[in-house]
C-alpha positions as a printed Julia matrix, in Angstrom:
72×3 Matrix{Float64}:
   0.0    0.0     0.0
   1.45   3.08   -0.67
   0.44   7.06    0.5
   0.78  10.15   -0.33
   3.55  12.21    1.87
   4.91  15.96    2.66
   8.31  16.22    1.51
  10.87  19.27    1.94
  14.68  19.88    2.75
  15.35  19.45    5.64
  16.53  22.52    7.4
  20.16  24.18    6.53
  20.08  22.32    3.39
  18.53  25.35    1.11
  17.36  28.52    2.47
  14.15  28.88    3.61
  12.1   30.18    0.6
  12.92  27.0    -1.42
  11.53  24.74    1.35
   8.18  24.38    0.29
   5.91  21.14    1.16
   5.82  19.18   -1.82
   3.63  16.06   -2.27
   5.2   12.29   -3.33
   3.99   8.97   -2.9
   6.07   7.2    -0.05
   6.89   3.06   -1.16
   4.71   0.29    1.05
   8.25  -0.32    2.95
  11.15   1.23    3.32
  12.56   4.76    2.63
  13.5    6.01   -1.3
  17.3    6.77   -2.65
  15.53  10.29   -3.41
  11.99  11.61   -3.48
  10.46  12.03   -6.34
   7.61  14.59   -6.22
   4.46  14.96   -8.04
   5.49  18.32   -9.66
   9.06  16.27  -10.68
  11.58  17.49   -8.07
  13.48  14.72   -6.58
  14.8   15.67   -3.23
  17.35  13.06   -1.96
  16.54  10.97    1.25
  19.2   12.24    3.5
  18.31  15.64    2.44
  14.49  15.51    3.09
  12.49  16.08    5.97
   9.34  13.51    5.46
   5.35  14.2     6.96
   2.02  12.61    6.9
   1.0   15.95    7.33
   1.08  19.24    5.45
   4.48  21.08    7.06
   5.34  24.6     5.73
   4.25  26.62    2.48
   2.85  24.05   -0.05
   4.15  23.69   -3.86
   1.38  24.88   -5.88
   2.67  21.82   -8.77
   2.35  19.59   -6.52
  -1.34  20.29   -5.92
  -2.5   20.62   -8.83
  -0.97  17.84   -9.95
  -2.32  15.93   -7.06
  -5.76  17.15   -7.98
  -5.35  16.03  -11.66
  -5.25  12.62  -10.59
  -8.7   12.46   -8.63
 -11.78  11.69  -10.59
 -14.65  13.69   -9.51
């Protein structure tokens, strides 16, 4: 089963502005080489700071992108 996750630097690894929350689908086990988000970034594990819950400003990609894929 996998779920959808908040992913962002993790702090001192880019300045602030460029840590936005962006969305990827964590694996059933196990932790990634890198994060790939939904808007295409790919932040590298040891870099990332991982939530099940929104954390900081989100990427607007992301959500659209993540509201692309739901069929209303």
């Amino acid at each position: 089963m996998t779920r959808t996750v908040a992913v962002r630097y993790a702090f001192g690894i880019v300045g602030e502005a460029s840590r936005e929350a962006h969305l990827a689908t964590a694996p059933g086990t196990g932790v990634p080489a890198a994060w790939r988000t939904f808007c295409g970034v790919e932040i590298p594990a040891h870099e990332a700071e991982v939530s099940d819950r929104p954390a900081g400003m989100p990427c607007v990609c992301c959500l659209t992108n993540l509201t692309r894929s739901i069929t209303w």
